[in-house]
N, C-alpha and C positions, 0 to 999 in steps of 0.2 A: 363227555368232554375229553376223556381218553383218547378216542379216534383222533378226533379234532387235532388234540396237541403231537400223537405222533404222527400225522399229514404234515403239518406243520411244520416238524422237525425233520420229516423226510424233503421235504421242499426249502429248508436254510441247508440242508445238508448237499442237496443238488445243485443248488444255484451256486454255492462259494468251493466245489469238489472237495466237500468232507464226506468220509464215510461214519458210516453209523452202525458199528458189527452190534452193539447190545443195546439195550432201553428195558428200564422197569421205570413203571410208573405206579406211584403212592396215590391215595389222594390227593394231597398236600405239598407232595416231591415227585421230582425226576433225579433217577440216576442212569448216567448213558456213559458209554466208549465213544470217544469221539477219535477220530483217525484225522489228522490236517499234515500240508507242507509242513515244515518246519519255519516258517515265514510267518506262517500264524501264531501271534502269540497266546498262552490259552486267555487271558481276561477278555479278547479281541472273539476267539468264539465265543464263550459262553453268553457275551454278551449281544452278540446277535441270534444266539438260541432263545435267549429269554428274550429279546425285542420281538422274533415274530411268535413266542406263545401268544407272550402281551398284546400286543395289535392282533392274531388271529381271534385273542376273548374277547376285546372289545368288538371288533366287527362281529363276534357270531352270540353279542349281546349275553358274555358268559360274565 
């Protein structure tokens, strides 16, 4: 499930041009550096990071 969720976060990171310098991943948690404009607010990423873990588990029936 690891793989899965950082694809997933390298692909929210590509499509909106956020970088993504670090990622650790928990079981249970993600902790990441997330790099944005300044235009983005952080609730406005986070919240599209967790919308495509969420929809990538559903789809990959996690």
């Amino acid at each position: 499930m690891n793989a899965v969720c950082k694809a997933l976060l390298a692909e929210c990171c590509r499509q909106f041009a956020f970088r993504l310098p670090a990622l650790e991943m928990g079981v249970d948690h993600v902790h990441c550096f997330v790099s944005a404009m300044p235009r983005w607010a952080l609730s406005t990423i986070v919240r599209l990071l967790k919308g495509y873990i969420s929809r990538g588990a559903i789809e990959n029936g996690s």
